[in-house]
C-alpha positions in Angstrom: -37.3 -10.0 -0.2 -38.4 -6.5 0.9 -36.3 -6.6 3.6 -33.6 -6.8 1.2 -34.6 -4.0 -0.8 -34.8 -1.7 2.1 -31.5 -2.5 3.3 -30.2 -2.4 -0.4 -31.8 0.8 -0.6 -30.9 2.7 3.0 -27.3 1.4 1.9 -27.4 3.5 -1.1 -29.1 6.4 0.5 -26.6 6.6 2.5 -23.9 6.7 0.3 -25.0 9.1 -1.7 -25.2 11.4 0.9 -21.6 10.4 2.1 -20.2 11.2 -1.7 -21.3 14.1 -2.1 -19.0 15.6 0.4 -18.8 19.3 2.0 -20.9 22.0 -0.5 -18.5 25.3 -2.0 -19.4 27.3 1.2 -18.3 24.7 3.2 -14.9 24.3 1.6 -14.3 28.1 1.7 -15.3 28.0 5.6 -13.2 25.6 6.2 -9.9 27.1 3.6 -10.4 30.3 5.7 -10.7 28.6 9.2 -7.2 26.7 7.7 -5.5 29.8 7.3 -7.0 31.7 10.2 -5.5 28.9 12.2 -2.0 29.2 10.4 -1.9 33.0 11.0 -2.7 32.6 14.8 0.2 29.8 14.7 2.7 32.3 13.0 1.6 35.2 15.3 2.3 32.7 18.4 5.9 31.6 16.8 7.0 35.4 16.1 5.9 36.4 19.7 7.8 33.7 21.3 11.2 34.2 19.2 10.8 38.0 20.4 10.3 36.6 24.0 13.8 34.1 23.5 15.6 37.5 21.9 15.1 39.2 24.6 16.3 36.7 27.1 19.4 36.2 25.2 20.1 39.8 24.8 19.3 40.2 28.5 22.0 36.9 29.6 24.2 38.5 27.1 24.3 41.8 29.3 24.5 39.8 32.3 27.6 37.5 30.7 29.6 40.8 29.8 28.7 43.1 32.6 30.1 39.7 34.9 33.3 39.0 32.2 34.0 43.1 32.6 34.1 42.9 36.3 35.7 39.9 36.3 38.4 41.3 33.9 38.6 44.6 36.3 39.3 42.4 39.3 42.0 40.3 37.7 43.8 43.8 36.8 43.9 44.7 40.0 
């Protein structure tokens, strides 16, 4: 029987300590790690789309510097 209480009661223990869940400075560590993450994500994104833009723009150039010779040539 003792057994039984000690088991019943480690049981409960423990979930106790599993309900009560993550303290008010935990949750605020964790909402600002959340949005520390979500910034460092947005920063990445914006950098990136700068990095395709200028790509573009660069094939652009490439497309009508080619299509202006190419237009010269046929003039001739």
């Amino acid at each position: 029987m003792k057994k039984v209480f000690s088991i019943i009661t480690v049981a409960f223990v423990a979930a106790s300590f599993v309900a009560c869940g993550p303290s008010a400075e935990d949750k605020a560590k964790m909402e600002e790690r959340e949005k520390q993450i979500k910034d460092s994500i947005a920063a990445s994104i914006t950098e990136s789309m700068g990095a395709v833009e200028a790509v573009v723009d660069s094939a652009a150039a490439v497309v009508s510097t080619a299509t202006e010779a190419a237009t010269e040539e046929v003039k001739k």
